[in-house]
C-alpha positions as a printed NumPy array, in Angstrom:
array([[125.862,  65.522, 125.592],
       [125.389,  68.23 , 128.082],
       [124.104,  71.554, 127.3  ],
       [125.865,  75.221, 128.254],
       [123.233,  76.924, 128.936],
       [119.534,  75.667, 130.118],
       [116.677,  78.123, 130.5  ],
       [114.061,  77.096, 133.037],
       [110.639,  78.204, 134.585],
       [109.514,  79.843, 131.643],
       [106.799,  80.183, 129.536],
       [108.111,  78.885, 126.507],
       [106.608,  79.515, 123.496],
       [107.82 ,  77.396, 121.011],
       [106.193,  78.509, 117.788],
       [106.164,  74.426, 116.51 ],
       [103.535,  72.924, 114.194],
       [100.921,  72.481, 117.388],
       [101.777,  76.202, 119.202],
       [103.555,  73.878, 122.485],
       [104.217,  75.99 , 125.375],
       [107.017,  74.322, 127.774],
       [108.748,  75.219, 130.742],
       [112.543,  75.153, 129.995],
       [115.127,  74.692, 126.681],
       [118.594,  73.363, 126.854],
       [121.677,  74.789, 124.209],
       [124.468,  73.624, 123.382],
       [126.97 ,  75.666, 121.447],
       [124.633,  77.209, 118.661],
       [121.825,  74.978, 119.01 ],
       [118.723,  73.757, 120.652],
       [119.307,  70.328, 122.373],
       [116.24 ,  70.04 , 124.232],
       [112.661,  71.56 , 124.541],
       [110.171,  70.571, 127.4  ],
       [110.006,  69.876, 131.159],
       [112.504,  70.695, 133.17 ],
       [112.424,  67.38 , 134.541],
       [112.96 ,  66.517, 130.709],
       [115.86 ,  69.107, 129.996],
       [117.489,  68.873, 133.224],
       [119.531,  65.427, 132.491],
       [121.288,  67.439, 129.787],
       [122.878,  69.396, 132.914],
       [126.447,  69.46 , 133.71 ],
       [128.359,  71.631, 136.765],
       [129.496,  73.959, 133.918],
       [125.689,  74.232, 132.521],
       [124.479,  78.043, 132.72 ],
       [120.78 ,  77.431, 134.212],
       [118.926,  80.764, 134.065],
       [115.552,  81.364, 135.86 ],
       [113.254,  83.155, 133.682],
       [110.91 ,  83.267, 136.638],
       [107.771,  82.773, 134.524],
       [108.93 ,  85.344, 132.193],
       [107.966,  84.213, 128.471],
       [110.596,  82.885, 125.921],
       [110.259,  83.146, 122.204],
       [111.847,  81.984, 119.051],
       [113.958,  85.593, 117.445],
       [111.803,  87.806, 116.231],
       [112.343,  87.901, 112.476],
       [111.652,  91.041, 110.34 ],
       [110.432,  90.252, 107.092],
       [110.96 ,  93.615, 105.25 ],
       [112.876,  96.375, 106.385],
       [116.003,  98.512, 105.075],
       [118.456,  97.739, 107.857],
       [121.406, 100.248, 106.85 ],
       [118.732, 102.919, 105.593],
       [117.799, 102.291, 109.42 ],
       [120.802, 103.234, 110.698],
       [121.336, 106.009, 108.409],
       [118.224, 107.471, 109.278],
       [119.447, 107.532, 113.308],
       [121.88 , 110.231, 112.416],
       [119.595, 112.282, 110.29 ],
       [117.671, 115.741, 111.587],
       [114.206, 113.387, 112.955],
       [111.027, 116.168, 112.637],
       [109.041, 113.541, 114.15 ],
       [110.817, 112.867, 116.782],
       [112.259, 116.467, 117.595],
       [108.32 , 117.607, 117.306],
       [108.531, 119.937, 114.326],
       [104.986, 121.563, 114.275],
       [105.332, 124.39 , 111.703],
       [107.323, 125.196, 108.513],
       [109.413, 127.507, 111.076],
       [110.29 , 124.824, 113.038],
       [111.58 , 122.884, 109.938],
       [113.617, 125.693, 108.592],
       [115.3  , 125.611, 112.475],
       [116.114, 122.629, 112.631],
       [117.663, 122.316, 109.246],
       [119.323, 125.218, 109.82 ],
       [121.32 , 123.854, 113.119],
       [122.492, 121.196, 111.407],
       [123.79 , 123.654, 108.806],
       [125.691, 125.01 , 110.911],
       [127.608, 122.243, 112.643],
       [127.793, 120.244, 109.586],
       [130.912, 121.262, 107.075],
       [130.769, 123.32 , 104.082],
       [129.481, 121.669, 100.759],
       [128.44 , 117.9  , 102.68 ],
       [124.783, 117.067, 102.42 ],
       [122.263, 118.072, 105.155],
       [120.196, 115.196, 105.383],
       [116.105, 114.794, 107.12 ],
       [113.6  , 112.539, 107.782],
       [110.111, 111.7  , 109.184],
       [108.946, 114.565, 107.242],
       [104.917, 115.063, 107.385],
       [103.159, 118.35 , 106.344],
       [ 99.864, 116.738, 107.56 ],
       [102.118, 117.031, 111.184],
       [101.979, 120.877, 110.491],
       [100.36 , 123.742, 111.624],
       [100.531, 124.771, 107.958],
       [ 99.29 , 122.037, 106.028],
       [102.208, 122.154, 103.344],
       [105.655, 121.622, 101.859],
       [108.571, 123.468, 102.583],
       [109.129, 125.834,  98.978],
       [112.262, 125.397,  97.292],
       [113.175, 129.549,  98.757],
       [112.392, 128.413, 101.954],
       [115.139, 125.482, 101.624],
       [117.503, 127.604,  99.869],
       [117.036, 130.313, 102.76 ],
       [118.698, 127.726, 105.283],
       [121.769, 127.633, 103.296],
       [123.548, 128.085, 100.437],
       [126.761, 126.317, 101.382],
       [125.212, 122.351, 101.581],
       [123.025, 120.751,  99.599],
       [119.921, 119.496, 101.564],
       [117.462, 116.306, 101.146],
       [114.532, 115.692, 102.9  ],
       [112.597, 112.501, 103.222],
       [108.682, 112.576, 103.611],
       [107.603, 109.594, 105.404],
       [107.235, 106.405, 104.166],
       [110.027, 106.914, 102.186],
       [108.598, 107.802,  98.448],
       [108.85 , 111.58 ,  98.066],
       [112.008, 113.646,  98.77 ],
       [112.754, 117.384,  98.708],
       [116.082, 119.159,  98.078],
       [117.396, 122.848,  97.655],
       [118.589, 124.246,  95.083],
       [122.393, 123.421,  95.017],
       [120.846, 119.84 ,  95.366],
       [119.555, 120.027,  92.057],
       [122.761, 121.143,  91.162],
       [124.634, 118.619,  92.557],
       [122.45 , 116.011,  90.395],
       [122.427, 118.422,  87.34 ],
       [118.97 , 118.789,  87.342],
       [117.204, 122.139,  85.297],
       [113.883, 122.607,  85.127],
       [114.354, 121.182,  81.647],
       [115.364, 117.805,  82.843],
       [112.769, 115.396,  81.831],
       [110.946, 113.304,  83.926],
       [112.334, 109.47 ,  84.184],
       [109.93 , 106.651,  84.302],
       [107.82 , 106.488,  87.282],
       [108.589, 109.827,  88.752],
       [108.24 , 113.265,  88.846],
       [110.21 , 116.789,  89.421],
       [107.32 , 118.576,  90.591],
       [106.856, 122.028,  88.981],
       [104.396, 124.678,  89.313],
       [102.357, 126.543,  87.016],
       [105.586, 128.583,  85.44 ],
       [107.098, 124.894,  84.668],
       [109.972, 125.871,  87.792],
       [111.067, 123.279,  90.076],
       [109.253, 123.29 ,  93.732],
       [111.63 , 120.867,  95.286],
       [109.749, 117.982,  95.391],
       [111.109, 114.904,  94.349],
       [108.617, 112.058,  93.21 ],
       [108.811, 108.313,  93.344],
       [111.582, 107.051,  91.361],
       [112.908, 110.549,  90.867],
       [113.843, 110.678,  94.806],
       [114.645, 107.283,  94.796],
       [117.785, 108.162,  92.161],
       [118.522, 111.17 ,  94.035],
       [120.153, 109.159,  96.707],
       [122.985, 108.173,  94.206],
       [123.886, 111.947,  94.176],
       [123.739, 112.422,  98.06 ],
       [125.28 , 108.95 ,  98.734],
       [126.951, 108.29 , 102.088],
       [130.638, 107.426, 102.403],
       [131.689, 103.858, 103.233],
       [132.432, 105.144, 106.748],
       [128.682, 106.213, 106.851],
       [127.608, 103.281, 105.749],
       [129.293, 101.106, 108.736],
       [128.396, 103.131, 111.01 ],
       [124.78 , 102.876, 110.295],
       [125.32 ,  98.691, 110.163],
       [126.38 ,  99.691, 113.535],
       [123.53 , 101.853, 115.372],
       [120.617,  99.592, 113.649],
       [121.742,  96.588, 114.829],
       [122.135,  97.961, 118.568],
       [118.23 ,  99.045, 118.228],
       [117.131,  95.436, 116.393],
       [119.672,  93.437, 119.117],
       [117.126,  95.587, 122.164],
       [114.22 ,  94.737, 120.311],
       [114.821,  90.723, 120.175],
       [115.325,  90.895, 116.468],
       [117.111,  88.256, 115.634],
       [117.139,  88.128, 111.569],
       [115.831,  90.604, 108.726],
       [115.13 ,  90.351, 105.05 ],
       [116.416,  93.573, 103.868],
       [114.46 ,  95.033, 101.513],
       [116.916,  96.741,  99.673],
       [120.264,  99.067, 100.17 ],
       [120.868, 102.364,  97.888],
       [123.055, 100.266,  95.584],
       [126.275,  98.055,  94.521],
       [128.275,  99.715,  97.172],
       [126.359,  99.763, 100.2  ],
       [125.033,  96.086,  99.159],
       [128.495,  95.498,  98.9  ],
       [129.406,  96.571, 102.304],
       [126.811,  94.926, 103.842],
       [128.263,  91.582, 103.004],
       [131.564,  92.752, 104.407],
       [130.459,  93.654, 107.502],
       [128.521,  89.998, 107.825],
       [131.444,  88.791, 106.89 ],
       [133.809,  90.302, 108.692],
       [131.802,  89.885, 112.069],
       [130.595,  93.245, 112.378],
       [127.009,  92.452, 111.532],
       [125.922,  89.371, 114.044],
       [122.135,  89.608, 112.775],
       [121.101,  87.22 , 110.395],
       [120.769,  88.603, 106.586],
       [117.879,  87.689, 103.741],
       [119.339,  89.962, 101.256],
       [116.642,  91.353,  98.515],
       [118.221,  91.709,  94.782],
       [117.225,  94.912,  94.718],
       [117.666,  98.874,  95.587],
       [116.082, 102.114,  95.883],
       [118.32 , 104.27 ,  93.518],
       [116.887, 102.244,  90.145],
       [115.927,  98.983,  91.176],
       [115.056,  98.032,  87.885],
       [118.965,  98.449,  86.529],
       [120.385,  97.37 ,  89.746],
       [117.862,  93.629,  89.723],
       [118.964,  93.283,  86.365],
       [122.523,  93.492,  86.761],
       [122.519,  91.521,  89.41 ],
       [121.011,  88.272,  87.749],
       [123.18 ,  89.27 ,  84.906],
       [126.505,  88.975,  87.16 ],
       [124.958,  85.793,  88.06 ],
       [123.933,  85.96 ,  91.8  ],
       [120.831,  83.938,  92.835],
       [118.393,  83.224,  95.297],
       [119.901,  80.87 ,  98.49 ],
       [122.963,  81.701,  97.525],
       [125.466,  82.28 , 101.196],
       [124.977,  80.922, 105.078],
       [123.022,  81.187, 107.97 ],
       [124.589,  84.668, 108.531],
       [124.066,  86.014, 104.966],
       [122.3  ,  84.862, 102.451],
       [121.014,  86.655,  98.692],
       [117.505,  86.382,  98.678],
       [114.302,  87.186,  95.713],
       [114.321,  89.276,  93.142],
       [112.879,  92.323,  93.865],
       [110.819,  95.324,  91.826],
       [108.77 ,  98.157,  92.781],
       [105.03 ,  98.617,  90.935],
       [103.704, 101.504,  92.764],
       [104.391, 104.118,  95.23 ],
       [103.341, 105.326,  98.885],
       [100.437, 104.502, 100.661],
       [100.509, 107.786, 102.603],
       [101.711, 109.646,  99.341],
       [ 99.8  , 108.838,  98.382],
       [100.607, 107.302,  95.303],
       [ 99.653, 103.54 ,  95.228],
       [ 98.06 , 102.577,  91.936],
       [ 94.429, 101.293,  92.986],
       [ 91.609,  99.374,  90.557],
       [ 88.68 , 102.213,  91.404],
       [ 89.725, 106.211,  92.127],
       [ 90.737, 107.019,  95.443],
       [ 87.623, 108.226,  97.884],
       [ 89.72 , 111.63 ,  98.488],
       [ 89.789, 112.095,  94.569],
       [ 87.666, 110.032,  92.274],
       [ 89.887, 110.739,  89.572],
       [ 92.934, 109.329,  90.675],
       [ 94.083, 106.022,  90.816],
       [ 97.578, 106.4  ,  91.904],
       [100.88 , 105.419,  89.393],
       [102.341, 102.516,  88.452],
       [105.97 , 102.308,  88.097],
       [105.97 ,  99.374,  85.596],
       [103.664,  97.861,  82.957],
       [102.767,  93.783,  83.561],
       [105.453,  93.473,  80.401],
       [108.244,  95.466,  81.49 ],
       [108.025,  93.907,  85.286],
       [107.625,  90.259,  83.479],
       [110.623,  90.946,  81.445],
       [112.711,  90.898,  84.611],
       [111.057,  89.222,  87.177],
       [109.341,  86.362,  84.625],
       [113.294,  85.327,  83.859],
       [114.332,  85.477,  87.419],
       [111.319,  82.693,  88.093],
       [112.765,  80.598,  84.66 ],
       [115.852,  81.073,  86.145],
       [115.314,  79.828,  89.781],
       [115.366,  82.758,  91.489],
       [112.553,  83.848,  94.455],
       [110.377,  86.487,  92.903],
       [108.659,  89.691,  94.904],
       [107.361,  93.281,  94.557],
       [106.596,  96.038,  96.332],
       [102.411,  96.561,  95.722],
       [100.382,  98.374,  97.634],
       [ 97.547,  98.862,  95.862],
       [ 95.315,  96.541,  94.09 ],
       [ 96.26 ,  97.714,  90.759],
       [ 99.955,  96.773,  91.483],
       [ 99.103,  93.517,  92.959],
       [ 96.892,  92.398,  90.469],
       [ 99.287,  93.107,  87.756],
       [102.239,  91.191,  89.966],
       [ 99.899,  88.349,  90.196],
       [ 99.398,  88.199,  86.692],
       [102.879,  88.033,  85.958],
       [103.425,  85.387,  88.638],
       [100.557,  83.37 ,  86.638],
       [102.375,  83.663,  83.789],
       [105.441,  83.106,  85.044],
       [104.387,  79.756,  86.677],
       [102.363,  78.721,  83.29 ],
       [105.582,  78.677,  81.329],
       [107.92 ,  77.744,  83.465],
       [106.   ,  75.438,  86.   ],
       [108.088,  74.865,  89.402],
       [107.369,  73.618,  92.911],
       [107.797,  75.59 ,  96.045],
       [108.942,  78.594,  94.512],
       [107.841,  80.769,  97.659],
       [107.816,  83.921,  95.288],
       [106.532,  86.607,  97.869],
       [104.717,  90.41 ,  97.895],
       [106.029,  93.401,  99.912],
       [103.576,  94.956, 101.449],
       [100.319,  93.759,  99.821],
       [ 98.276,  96.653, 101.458],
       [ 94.599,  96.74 ,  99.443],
       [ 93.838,  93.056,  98.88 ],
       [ 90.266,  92.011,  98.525],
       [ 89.207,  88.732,  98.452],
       [ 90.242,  87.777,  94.783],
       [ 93.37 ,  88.951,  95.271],
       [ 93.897,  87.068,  98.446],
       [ 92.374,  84.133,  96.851],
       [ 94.573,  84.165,  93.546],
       [ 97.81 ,  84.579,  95.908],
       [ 96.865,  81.309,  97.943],
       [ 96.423,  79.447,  94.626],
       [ 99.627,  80.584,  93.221],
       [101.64 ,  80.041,  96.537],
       [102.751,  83.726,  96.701],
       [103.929,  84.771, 100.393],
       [102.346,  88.562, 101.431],
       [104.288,  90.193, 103.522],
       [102.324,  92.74 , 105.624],
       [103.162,  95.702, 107.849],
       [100.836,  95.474, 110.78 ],
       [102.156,  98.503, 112.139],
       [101.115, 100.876, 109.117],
       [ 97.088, 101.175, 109.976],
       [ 98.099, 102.298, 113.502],
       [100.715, 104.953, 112.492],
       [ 98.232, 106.332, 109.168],
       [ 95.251, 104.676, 109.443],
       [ 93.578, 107.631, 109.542],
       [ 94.581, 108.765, 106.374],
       [ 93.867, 105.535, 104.908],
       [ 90.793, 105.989, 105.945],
       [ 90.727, 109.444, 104.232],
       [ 92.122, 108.155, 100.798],
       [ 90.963, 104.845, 100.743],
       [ 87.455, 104.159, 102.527],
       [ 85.975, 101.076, 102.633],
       [ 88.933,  99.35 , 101.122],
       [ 90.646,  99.435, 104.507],
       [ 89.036,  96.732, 105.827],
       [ 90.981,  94.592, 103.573],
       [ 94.559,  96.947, 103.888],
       [ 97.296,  94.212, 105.656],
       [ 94.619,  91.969, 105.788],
       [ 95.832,  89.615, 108.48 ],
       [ 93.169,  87.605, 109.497],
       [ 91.661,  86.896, 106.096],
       [ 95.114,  85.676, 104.362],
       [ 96.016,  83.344, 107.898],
       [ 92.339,  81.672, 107.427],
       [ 92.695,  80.688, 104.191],
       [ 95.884,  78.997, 105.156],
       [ 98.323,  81.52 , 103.276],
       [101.982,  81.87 , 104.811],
       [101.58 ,  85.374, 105.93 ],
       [104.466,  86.805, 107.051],
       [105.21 ,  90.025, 109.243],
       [107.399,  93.629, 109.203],
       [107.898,  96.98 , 109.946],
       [109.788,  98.285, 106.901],
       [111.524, 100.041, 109.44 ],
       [112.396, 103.077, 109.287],
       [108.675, 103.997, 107.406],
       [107.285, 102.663, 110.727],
       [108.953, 101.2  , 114.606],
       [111.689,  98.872, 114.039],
       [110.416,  97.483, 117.199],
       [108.367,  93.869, 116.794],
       [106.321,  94.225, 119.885],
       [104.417,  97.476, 117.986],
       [103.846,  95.513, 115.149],
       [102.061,  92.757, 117.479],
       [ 99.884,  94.832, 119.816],
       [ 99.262,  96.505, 116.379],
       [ 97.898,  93.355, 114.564],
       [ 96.113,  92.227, 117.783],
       [ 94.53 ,  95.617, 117.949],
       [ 93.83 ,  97.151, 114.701],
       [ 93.662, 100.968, 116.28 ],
       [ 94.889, 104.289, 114.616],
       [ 96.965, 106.408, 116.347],
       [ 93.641, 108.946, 117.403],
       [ 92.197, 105.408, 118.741],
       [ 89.849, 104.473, 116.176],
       [ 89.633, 100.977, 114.846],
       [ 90.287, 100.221, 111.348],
       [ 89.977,  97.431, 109.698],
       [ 89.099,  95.278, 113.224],
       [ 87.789,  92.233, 111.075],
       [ 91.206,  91.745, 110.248],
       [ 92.22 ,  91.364, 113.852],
       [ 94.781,  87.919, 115.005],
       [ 95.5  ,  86.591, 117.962],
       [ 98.679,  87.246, 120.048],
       [ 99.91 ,  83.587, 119.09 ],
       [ 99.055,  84.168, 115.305],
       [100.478,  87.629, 115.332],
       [103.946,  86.17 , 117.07 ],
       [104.276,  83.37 , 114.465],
       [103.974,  86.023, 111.687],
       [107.052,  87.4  , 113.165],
       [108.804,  84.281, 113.657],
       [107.994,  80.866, 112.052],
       [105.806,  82.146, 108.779],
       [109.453,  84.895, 108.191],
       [111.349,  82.19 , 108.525],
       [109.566,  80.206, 105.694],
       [109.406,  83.371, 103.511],
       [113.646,  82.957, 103.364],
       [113.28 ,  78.9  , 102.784],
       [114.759,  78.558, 106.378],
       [111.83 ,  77.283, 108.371],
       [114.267,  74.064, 108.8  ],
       [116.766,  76.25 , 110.984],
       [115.081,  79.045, 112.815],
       [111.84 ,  80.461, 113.483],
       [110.297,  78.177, 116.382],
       [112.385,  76.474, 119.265],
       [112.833,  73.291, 118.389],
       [115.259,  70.474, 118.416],
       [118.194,  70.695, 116.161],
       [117.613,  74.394, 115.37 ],
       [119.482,  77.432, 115.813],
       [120.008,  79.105, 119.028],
       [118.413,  82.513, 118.156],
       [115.982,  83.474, 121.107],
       [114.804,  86.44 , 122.943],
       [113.148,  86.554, 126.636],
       [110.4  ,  89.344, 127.471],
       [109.896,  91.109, 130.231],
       [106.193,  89.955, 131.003],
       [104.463,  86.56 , 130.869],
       [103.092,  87.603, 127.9  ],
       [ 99.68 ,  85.207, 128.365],
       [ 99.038,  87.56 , 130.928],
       [ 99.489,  91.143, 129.314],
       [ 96.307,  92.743, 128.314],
       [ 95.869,  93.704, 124.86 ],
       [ 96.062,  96.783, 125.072],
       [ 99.504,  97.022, 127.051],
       [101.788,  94.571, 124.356],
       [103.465,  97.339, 122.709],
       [104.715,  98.009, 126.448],
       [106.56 ,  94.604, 126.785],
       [110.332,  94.807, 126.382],
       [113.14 ,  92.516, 125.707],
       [114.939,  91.247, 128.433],
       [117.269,  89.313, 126.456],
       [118.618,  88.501, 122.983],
       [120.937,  85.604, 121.947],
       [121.725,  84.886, 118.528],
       [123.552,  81.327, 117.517],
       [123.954,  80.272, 121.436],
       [125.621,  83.993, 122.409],
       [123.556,  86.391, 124.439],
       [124.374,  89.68 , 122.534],
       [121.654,  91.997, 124.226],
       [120.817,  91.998, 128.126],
       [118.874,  94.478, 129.849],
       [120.491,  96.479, 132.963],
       [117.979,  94.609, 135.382],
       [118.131,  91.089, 134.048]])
């Protein structure tokens, strides 16, 4: 057997049980034939092998995103950015919204992102006259970052139906102020089912398959487990465009959504789809729920008040019952199990309906995971190694709001995405960006979990620091056994797939402090080179 393509003079770093670094890899077709010396791999060349010298240059296994939105991504690309067009003031907001008014067509939605009135001169919200002064021709929604609060104008609220007299739906709120009028501000699950009324088109939706797997293909992403579309249709489409070629990135598909995830999960396992079920390409993955909000909201729901406000702990979405009702028959029913917690509140209560869960319907190598797991103490951590649950952490998040973690949170933060603490105790921690809330881009999410540094430069949480190798291997091998594929993908080895990406440092050699400067060079997914930079 000979192989297409060999790689050689490379630091290889093969993610496998004992962290092996080797100098060259030999594919054929879609998979891995050889791993080691080149005086090992080199027998498996032919006078039509591809040998490419990576000229030290290390290799690694794809980078795998364990939780992100990947056509919420893309759909964010082609929305008015305020973070990354620098608004600095309420002015600048209404500007910018107010270009896009006028180049987009009467009556279609003008949509925002990245919003932050901590990233303003004025310290606020935009009022509902202040939105209605951009237009009155196009309804308008805003997203505040991470993704948990929304604002719209007033013909928004008309498009939805929504008076000052609706009521408020479970675990959300239509702000109002002290005359009981609407502000604008859309809260938790309230925003979250205000996307069904400013829906994209199918066209919209393609397109954004389109531009987010350009940026994850340049950023040596290789699969995601997508956290969850807007609904039926768009989870819908993303199948079809899997299917039909259009989407070459590999595809751990959530059971779940942001417009209603409760009625959406439960549908879902009602029309029978399960955990596993698909290919290498796509494949359905856990049932998913929400149980609290933002961590920059902030809304998470904690055990003790918040150090910004005594009296608050936060909301939960859910009780234990109503998220066991779902989620406990998903386990008895064989599906993979997970929640969005962020607080310790949430995860406690998950926990306890994963214990109960397990108690009544006992079953081996379940994998059920948690999104996010941000405040998790040592109990907590303990109780999730005990009952096999998978956290999946954002190591980016402390460096883009650590600071106001800090603020809201205190000494709790030096157990928020508590790397170091779950890896020691042997846990399967697994790695993302729930891009678009933070970088889509891996690299960031390493030098960030190496570094453990706000965005002003202060450390937070530094206990919690990994190594490089650790930090990789959360974003390879430990996502790959989050989605039951550690068999396939995640590490080069022999027999698995061909999904690998080449940087452009030695990356033993880059100081800490410079990884979120290392690019990818290269990106092939199932033996086919998809991404290549200019210079390579």
């Amino acid at each position: 057997m000979y192989a297409s393509i060999v790689f050689r003079n490379g630091e290889i770093w093969t993610m496998n049980q004992d962290n092996d670094v080797v100098e060259a890899v030999a594919i054929k077709d879609n998979k891995i034939i050889a791993v080691g010396s080149y005086d090992e791999v080199k027998h498996y060349v032919h006078n039509e092998t591809d040998i490419i010298d990576l000229k030290g240059k290390t290799m690694l296994p794809g980078f795998i995103d364990a939780h992100l939105h990947l056509m919420i991504y893309g759909a964010f690309q082609r929305d008015v950015d305020f973070k990354k067009q620098q608004a600095s003031s309420i002015d600048d907001v209404l500007r910018l919204l107010t270009e896009r008014a006028a180049q987009t067509p009467k009556g279609e939605w003008i949509r925002a992102v990245a919003f932050d009135e901590l990233a303003l001169q004025e310290q606020r919200n935009p009022t509902l006259a202040e939105l209605d002064s951009v237009t009155s021709e196009h309804p308008i929604i805003i997203t505040r970052t991470p993704g948990h609060i929304g604002f719209t104008n007033s013909m928004g609220f008309a498009r939805a139906g929504i008076t000052k007299d609706t009521p408020d739906p479970q675990g959300g709120i239509y702000e109002k102020d002290t005359e009981g009028n609407l502000t604008g501000k859309l809260i938790e699950s309230v925003y979250m089912r205000f996307n069904e009324t400013a829906k994209l088109t199918e066209h919209e939706l393609y397109e954004a398959i389109a531009i987010a797997q350009e940026h994850f293909l340049k950023h040596g992403i290789t699969s995601v487990h997508d956290a969850g579309t807007y609904d039926g249709d768009s989870y819908r489409v993303l199948q079809l465009a899997s299917q039909q070629k259009k989407l070459k990135i590999r595809v751990y598909a959530m059971i779940g959504s942001l417009n209603d995830c409760y009625t959406f999960t439960t549908n879902m396992m009602q029309a029978g789809v399960v955990t596993g079920t698909g290919n290498a390409f796509f494949k359905v993955g856990p049932a998913k729920l929400f149980t609290d909000g933002s961590s920059t909201g902030p809304t998470i729901a904690t055990r003790e008040g918040y150090t910004s406000n005594s009296k608050y702990k936060g909301m939960l979405i859910y009780t234990e019952d109503e998220v066991y009702e779902v989620l406990g028959k998903a386990h008895a029913k064989g599906y993979q199990i997970t929640v969005h917690a962020q607080g310790d509140q949430a995860i406690e209560l998950y926990l306890n309906v994963v214990e109960r869960a397990l108690q009544e319907h006992p079953r081996e190598n379940h994998r059920h995971r948690i999104e996010h797991a941000g405040i998790a103490p040592k109990d907590l951590q303990h109780r999730m190694k005990t009952l096999g649950v998978i956290p999946i952490i954002n190591p980016p998040f402390p460096a883009q709001a650590g600071d106001i973690y800090q603020q809201h949170y205190g000494e709790r933060t030096n157990d928020m995405y508590a790397a170091k603490d779950l890896l020691q105790l042997g846990t399967m921690c697994a790695a993302s960006s729930d891009a678009p809330v933070a970088s889509c881009n891996p690299m960031i999410g390493i030098h960030a979990a190496v570094n453990r540094q706000t965005e002003s430069g202060k450390d937070f949480g530094v206990k919690q620091k990994v190594s490089v190798m650790d930090a990789v291997r959360m974003y390879t091998y430990n996502a790959a056994y989050a989605s039951f594929d550690e068999q396939i993908k995640g590490s080069i080895e022999v027999g698995k797939l061909a999904d690998i990406i080449v940087l452009t440092e030695t990356l033993s050699q880059v100081p800490h402090k410079q990884l979120q400067n290392v690019k990818v060079q290269l990106t092939m997914i199932d033996g086919e080179i998809l991404y290549q930079h200019a210079s390579y």
